[in-house]
C-alpha positions in Angstrom: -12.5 -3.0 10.5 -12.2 -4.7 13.7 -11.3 -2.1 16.9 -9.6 -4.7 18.7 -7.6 -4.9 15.6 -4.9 -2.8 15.1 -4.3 -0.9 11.9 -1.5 -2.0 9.8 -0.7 0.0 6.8 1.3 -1.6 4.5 3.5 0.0 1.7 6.9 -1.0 -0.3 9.1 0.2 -3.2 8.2 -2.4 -5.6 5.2 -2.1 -6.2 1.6 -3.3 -5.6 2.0 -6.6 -7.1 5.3 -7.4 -5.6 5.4 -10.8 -4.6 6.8 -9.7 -1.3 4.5 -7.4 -0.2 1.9 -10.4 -1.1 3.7 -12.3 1.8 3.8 -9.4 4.3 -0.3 -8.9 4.2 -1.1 -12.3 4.8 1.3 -12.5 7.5 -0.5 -9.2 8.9 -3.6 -10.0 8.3 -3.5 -12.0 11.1 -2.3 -10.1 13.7 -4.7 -6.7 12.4 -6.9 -4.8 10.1 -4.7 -3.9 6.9 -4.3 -1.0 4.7 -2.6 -1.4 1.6 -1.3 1.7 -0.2 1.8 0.9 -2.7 3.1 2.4 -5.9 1.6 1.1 -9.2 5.1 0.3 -10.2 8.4 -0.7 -8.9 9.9 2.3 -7.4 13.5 1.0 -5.9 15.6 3.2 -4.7 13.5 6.3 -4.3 12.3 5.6 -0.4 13.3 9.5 0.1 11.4 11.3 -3.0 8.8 13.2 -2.9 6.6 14.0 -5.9 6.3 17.5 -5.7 4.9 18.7 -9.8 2.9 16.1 -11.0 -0.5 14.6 -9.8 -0.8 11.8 -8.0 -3.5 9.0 -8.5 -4.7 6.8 -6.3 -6.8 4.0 -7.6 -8.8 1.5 -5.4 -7.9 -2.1 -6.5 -9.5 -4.6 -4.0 -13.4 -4.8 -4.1 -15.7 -3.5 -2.4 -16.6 -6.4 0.4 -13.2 -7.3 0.8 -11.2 -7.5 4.1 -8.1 -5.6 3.1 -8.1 -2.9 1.4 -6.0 -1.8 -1.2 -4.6 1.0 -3.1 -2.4 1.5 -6.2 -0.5 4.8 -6.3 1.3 6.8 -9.2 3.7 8.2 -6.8 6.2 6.6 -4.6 6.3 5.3 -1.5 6.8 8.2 0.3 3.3 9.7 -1.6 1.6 6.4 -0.5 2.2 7.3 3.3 2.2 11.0 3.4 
């Protein structure tokens, strides 16, 4: 990552392959160094939840010598962030 950059960490409610979200880090990735960390499915309407008795798994789904990283995660966006 580039420190002139700044960080952007990018999440959403509907999940990592959201076309949406697709948009929103290209846009970005121009203006910074991106971190992607979204649920691994569409999660609408639970921006507020927390996932307090389960485990959460995070799974790292951009290769290794890319420029943006990415993340899949089993909770919701709130777990993504937190």
């Amino acid at each position: 990552m580039d420190k002139a950059k700044p960080l952007i960490l990018i999440t959403n409610d509907d999940g990592v392959s959201a076309p949406g979200l697709r948009a929103l880090i290209a846009v970005m990735a121009e203006i910074g160094d991106v971190l992607v960390v979204a649920p691994d499915k569409p999660q609408s309407g639970m921006g507020h939840a927390i996932t307090t008795n389960s485990t959460l798994y995070l799974d790292k789904i951009s290769k290794e010598n890319d420029v943006i990283q990415e993340y899949s995660c089993s909770g919701t966006p709130v777990d993504c962030v937190n």
